[in-house]
VEXTI-995579 format. One record per residue: residue number from 1; x, y negated, z of N, C-alpha, C in turn; residue in three letters. Coordinates in steps of 0.05 Angstrom, whole numbers, plus 5000, padded with zeros to 4 digits. Layout:
{atom NUM,{X,Y,Z},{X,Y,Z},{X,Y,Z},ALA}
...
//
This chain:
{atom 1,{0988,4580,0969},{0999,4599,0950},{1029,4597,0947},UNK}
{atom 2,{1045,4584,0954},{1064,4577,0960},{1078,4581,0989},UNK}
{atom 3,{1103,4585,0984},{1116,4578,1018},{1125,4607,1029},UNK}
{atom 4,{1141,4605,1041},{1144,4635,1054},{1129,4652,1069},UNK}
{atom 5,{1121,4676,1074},{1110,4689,1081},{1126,4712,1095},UNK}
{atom 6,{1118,4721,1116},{1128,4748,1139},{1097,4770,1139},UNK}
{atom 7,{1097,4789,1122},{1076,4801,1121},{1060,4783,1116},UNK}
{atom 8,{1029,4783,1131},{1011,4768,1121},{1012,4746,1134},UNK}
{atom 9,{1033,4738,1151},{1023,4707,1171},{1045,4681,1145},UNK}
{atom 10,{1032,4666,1140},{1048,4641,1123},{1064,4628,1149},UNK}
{atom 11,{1087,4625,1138},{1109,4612,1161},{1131,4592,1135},UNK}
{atom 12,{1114,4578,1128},{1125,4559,1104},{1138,4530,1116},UNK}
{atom 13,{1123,4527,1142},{1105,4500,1150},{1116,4502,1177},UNK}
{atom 14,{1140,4496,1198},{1142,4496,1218},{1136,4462,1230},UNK}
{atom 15,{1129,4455,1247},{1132,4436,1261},{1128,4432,1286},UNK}
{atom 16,{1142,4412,1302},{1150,4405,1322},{1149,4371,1333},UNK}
{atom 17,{1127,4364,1346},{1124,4330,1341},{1118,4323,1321},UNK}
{atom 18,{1142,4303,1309},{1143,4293,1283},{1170,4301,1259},UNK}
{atom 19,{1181,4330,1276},{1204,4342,1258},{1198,4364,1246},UNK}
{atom 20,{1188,4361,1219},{1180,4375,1199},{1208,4393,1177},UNK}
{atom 21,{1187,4422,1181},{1212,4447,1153},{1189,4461,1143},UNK}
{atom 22,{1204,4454,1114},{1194,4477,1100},{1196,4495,1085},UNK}
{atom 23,{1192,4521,1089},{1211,4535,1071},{1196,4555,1053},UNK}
{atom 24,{1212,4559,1027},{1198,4571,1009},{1218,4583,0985},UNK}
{atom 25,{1220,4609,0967},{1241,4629,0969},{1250,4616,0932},UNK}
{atom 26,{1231,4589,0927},{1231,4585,0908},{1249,4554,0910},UNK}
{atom 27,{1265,4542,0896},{1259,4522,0890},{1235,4499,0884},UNK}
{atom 28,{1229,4513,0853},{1202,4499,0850},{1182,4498,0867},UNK}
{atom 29,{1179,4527,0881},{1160,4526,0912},{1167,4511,0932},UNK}
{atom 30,{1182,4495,0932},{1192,4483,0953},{1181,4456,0942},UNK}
{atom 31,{1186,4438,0916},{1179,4423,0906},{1153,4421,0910},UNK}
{atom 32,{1135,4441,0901},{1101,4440,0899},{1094,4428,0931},UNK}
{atom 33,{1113,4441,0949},{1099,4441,0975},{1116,4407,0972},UNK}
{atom 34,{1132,4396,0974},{1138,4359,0983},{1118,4349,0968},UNK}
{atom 35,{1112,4350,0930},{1086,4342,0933},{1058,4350,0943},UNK}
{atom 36,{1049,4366,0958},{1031,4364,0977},{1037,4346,0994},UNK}
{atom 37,{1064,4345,1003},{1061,4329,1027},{1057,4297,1018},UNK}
{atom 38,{1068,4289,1002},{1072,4268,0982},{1047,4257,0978},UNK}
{atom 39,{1023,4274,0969},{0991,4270,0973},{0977,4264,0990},UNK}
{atom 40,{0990,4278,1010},{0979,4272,1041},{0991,4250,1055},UNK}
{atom 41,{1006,4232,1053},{1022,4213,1057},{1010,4188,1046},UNK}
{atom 42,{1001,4193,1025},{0999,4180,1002},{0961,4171,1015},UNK}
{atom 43,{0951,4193,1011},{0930,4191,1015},{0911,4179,1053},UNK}
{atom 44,{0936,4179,1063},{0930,4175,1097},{0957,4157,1109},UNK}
{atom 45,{0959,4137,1088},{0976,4113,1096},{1005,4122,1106},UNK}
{atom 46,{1012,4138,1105},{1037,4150,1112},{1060,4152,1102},UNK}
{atom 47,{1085,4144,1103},{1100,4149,1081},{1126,4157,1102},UNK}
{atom 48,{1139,4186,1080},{1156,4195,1083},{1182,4181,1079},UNK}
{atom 49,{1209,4189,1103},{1234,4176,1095},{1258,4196,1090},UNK}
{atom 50,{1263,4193,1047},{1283,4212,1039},{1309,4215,1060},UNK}
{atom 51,{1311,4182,1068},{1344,4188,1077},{1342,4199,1106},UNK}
{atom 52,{1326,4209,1120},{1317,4227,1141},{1310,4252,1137},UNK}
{atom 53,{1308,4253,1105},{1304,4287,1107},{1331,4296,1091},UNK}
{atom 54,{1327,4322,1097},{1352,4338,1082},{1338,4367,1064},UNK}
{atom 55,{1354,4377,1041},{1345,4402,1033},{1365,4418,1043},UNK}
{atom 56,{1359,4441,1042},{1386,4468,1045},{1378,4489,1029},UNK}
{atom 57,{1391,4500,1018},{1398,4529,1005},{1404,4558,1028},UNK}
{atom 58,{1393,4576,1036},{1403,4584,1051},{1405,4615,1043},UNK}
{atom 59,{1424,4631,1046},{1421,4659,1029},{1436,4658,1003},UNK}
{atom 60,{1439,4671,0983},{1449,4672,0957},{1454,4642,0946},UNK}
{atom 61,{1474,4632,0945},{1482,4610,0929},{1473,4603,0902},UNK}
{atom 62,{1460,4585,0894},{1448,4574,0875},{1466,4554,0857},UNK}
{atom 63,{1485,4565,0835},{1496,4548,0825},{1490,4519,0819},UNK}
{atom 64,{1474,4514,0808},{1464,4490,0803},{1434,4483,0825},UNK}
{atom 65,{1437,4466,0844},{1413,4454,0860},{1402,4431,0845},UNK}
{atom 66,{1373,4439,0835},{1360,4427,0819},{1352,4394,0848},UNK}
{atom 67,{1348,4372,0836},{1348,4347,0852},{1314,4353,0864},UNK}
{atom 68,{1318,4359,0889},{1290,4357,0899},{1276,4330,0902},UNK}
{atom 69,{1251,4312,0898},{1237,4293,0913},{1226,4289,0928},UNK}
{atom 70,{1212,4269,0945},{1188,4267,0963},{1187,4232,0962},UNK}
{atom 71,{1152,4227,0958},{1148,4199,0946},{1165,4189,0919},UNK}
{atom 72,{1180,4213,0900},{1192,4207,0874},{1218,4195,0884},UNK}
{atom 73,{1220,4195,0905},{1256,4198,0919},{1262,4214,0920},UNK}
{atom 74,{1288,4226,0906},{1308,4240,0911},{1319,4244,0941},UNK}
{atom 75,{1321,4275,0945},{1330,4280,0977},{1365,4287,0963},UNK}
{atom 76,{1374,4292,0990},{1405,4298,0992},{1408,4330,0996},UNK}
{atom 77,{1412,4343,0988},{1435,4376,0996},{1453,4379,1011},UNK}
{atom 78,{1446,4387,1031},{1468,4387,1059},{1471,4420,1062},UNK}
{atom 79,{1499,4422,1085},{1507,4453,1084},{1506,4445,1122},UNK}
{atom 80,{1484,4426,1126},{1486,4428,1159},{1466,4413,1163},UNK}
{atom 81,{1444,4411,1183},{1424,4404,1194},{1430,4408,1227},UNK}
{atom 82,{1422,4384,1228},{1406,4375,1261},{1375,4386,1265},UNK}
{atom 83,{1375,4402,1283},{1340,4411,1286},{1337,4402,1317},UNK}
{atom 84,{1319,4390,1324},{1314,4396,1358},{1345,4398,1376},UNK}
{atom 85,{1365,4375,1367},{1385,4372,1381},{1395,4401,1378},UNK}
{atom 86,{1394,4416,1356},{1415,4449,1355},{1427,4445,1322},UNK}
{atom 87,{1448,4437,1325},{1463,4427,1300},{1471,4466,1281},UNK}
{atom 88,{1460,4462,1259},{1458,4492,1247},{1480,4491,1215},UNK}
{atom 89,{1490,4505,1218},{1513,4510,1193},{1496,4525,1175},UNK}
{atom 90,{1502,4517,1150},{1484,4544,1131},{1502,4551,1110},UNK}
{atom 91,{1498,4581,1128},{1520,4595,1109},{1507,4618,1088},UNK}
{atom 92,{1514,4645,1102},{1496,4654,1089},{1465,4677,1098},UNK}
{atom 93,{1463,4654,1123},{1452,4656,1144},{1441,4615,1157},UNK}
{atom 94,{1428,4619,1168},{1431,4589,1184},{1450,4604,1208},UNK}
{atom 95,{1470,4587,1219},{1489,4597,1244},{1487,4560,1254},UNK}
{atom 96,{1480,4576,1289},{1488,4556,1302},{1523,4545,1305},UNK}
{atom 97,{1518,4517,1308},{1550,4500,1307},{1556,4505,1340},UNK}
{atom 98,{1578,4524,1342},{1583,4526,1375},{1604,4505,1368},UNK}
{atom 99,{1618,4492,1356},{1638,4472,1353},{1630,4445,1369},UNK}
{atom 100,{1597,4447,1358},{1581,4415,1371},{1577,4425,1395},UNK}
{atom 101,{1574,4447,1402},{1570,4449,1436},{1588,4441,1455},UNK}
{atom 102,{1615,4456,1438},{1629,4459,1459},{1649,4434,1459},UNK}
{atom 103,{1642,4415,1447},{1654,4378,1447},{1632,4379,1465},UNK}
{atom 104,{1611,4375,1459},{1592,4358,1483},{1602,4371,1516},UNK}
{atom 105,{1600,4400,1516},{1606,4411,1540},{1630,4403,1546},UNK}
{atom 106,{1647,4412,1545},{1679,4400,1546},{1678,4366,1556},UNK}
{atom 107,{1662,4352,1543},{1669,4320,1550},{1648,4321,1579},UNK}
{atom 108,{1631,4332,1579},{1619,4326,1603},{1631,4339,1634},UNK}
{atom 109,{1646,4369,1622},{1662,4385,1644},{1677,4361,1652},UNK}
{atom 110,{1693,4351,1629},{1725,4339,1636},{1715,4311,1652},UNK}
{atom 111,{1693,4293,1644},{1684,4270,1659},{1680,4280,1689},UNK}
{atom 112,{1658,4299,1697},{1659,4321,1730},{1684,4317,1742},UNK}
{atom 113,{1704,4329,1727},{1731,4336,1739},{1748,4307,1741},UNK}
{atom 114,{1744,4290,1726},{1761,4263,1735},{1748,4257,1754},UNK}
{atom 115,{1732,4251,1755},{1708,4238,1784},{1702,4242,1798},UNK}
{atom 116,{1710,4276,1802},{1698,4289,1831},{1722,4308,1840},UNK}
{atom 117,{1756,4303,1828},{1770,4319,1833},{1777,4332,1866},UNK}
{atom 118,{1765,4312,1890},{1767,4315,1910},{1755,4323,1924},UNK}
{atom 119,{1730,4337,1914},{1702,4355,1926},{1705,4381,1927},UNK}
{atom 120,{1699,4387,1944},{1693,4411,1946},{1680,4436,1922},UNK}
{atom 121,{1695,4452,1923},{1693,4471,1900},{1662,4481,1891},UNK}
{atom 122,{1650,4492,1917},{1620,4498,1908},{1602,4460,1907},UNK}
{atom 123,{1615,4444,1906},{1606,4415,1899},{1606,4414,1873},UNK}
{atom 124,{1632,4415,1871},{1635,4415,1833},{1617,4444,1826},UNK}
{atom 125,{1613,4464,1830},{1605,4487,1810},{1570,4472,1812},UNK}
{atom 126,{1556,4458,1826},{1536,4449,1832},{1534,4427,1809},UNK}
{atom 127,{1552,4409,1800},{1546,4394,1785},{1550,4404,1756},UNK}
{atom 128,{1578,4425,1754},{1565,4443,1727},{1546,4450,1725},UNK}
{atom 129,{1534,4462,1742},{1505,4484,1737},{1487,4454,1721},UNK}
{atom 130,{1491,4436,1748},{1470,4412,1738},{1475,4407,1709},UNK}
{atom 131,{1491,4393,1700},{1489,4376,1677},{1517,4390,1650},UNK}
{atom 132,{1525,4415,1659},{1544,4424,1635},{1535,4447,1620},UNK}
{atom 133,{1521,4462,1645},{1514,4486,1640},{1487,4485,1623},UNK}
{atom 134,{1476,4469,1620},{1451,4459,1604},{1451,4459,1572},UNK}
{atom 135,{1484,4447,1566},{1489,4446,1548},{1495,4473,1533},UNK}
{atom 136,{1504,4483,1550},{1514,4513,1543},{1484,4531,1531},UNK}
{atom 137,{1466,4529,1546},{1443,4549,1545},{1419,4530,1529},UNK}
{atom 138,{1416,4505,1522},{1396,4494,1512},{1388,4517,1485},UNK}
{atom 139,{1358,4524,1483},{1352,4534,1462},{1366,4565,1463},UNK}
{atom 140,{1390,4576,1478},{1401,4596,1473},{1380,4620,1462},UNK}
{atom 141,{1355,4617,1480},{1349,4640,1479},{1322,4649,1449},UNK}
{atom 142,{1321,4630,1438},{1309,4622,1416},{1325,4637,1392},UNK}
{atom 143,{1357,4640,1391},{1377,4636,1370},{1380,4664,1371},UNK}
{atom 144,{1394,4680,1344},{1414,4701,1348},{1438,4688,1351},UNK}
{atom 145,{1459,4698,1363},{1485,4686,1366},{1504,4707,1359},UNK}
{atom 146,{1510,4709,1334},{1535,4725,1329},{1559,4730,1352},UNK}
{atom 147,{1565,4762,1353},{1583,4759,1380},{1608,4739,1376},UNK}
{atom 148,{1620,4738,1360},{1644,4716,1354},{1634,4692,1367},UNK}
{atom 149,{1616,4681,1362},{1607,4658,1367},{1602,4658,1398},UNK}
{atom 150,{1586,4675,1407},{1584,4682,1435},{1603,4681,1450},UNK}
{atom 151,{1634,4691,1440},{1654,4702,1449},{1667,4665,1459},UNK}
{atom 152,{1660,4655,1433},{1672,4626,1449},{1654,4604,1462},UNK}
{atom 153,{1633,4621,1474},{1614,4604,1495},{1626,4612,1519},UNK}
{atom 154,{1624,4641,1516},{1645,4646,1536},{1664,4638,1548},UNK}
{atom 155,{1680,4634,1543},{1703,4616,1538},{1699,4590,1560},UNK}
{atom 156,{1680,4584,1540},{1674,4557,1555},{1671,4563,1594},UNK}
{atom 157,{1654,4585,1593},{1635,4585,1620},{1661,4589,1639},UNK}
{atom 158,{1675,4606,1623},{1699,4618,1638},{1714,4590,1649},UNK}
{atom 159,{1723,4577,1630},{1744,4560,1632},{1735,4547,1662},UNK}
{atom 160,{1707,4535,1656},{1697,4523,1684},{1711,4532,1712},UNK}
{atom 161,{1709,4557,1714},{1726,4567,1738},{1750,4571,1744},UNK}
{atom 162,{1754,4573,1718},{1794,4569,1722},{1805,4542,1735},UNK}
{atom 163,{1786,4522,1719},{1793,4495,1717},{1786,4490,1750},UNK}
{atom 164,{1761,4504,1760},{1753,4484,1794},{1771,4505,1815},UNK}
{atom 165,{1776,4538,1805},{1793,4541,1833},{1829,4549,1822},UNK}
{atom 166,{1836,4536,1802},{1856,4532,1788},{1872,4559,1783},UNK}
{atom 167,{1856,4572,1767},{1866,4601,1760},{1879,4599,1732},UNK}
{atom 168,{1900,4609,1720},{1918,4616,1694},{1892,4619,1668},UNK}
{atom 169,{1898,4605,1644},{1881,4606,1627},{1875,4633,1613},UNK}
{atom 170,{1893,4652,1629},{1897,4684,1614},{1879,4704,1646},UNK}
{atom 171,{1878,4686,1667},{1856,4706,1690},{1828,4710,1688},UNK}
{atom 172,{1826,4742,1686},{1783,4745,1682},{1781,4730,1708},UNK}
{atom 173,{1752,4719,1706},{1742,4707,1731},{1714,4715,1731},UNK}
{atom 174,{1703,4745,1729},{1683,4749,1722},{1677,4761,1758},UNK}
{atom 175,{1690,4760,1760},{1691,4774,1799},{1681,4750,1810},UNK}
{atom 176,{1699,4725,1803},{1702,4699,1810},{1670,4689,1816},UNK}
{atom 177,{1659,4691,1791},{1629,4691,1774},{1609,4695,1798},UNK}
{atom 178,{1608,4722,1798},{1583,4745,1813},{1597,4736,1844},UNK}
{atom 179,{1621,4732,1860},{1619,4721,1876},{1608,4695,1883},UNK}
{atom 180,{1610,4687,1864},{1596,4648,1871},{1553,4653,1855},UNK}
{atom 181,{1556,4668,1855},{1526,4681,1852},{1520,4668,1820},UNK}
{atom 182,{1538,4676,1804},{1538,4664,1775},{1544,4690,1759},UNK}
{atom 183,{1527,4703,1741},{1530,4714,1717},{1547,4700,1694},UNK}
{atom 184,{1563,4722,1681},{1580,4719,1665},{1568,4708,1633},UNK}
{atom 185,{1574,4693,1625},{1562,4687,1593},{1547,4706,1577},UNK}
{atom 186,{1555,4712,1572},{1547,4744,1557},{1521,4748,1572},UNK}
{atom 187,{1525,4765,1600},{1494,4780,1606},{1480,4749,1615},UNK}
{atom 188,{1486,4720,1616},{1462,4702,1613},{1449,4697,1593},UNK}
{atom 189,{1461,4697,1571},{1450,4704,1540},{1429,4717,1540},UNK}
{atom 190,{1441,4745,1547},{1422,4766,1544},{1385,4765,1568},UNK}
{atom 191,{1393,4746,1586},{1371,4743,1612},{1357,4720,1591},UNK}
{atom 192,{1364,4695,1580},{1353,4677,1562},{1330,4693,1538},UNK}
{atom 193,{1346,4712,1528},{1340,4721,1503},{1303,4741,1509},UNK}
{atom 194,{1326,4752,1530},{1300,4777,1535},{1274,4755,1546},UNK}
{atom 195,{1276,4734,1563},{1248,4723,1568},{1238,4710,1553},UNK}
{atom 196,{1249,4697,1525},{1241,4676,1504},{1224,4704,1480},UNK}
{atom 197,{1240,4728,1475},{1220,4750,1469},{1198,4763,1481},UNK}
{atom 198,{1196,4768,1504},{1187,4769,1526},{1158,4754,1516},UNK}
{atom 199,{1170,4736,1526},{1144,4711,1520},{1126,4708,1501},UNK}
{atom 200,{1147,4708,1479},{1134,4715,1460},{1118,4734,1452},UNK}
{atom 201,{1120,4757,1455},{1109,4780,1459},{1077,4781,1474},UNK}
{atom 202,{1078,4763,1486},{1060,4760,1511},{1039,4744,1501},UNK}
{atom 203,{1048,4718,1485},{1028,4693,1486},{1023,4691,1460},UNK}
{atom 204,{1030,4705,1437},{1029,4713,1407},{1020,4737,1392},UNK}
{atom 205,{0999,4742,1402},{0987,4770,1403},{0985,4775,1362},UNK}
{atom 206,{0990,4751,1353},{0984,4750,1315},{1018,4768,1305},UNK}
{atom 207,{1038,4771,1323},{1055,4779,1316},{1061,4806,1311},UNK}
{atom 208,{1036,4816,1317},{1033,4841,1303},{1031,4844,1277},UNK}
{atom 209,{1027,4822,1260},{1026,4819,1231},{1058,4821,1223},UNK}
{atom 210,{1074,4820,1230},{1095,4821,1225},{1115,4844,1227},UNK}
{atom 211,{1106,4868,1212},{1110,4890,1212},{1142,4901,1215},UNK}
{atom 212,{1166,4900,1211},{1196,4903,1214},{1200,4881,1226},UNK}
{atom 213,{1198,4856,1229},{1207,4844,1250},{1201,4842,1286},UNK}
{atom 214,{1175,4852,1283},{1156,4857,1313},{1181,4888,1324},UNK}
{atom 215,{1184,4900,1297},{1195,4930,1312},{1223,4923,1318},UNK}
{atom 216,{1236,4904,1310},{1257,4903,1321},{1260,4889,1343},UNK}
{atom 217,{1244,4863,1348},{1244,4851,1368},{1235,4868,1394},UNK}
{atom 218,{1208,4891,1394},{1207,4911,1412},{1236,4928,1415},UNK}
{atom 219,{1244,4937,1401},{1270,4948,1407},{1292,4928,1429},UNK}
{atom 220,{1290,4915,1415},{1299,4892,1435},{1294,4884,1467},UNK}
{atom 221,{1272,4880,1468},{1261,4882,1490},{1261,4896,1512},UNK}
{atom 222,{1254,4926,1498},{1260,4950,1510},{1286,4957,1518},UNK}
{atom 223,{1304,4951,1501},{1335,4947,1511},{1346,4934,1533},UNK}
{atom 224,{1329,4909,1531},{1333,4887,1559},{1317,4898,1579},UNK}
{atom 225,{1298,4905,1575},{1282,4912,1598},{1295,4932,1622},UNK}
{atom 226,{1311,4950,1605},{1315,4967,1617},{1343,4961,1635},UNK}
{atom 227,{1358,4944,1616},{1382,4929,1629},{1377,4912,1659},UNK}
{atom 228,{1351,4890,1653},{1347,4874,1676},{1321,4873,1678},UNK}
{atom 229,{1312,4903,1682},{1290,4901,1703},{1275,4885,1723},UNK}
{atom 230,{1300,4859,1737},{1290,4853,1760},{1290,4819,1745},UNK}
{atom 231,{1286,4815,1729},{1282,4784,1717},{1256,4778,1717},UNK}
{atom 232,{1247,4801,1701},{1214,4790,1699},{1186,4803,1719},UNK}
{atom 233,{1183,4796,1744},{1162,4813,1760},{1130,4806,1753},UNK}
//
């Protein structure tokens, strides 16, 4: 009776392994649901750890954040969460942190380029794809990504090619790109996005309960579909 709801499907209760959210439009609903969990813990030898969990506020600012518990510990109020290695800012929205990406990406480009400065160019674009470009796309296609935010992933993908065939930090290299058989940031987003809906679409037949969000995500689809026809046979 509690917890959030999307039409009729309850989506209060996400989990993943052992990385547990819950969300609910209440405060106090949010409370009722940690003691459930608190019961069930309680009751099947289990016990929860406060200083591993976090609360968030997300949407309309709540002057005063009433002290949430779990096991009669007090949790902490954070304006940022770690989920599944995708570090999320909460604003007035959850927004992914491209800041944490693009440190990780950046230290792993710049380690490539000390170590392999004497290889051959499609050598190095081989070990980006391997181990930088990973970083770039983990989860992408899961997320909305505000274009701003997009705009400096970009960035990133770009720089890669400036940096291996030593082009001016102000030259497109989107020719550069499609000649080395690499799509530009942007339309790989868009190839991520459309098969993670896609999919969804496919293997979640309950998501028809979800009346304005199913129609937008079809819109969506239909958009991509028609863009890159040749992704999904």
């Amino acid at each position: 009776g509690v917890g959030c709801h999307v039409g009729c499907v309850f989506i209060g209760c996400i989990m993943y392994a052992d990385d547990l959210i819950l969300m609910s439009p209440s405060i106090n609903g949010l409370q009722r649901m940690l003691d459930v969990c608190s019961f069930y813990g309680q009751s099947h030898s289990m016990q929860f750890n406060p200083s591993k969990s976090v609360t968030l506020c997300v949407g309309r600012r709540i002057r005063e954040h009433k002290c949430l518990t779990i096991d009669n510990k007090p949790m902490q109020w954070m304006n940022h969460v770690k989920y599944l290695r995708v570090v999320f800012n909460v604003k007035s929205c959850l927004e992914v942190d491209v800041l944490h990406i693009k440190k990780r990406f950046y230290a792993a480009l710049n380690s490539i380029m000390c170590r392999c400065g004497n290889l051959a160019e499609p050598v190095k674009l081989q070990l980006v794809q391997s181990f930088c470009l990973p970083i770039l796309v983990y989860c992408i296609g899961a997320v909305d990504i505000s274009s701003s935010l997009l705009n400096e992933l970009s960035v990133c993908w770009n720089n890669v090619f400036r940096k291996i065939f030593r082009f001016n930090m102000w030259d497109s290299v989107k020719e550069l790109q499609l000649f080395c058989g690499f799509l530009d940031f942007k339309h790989m987003y868009d190839v991520y996005r459309y098969k993670f809906l896609f999919n969804i679409c496919i293997k979640l037949p309950f998501l028809s309960e979800f009346f304005t969000t199913i129609e937008m995500e079809h819109h969506t689809i239909v958009h991509l579909l028609h863009k890159y026809s040749c992704v999904h046979t």
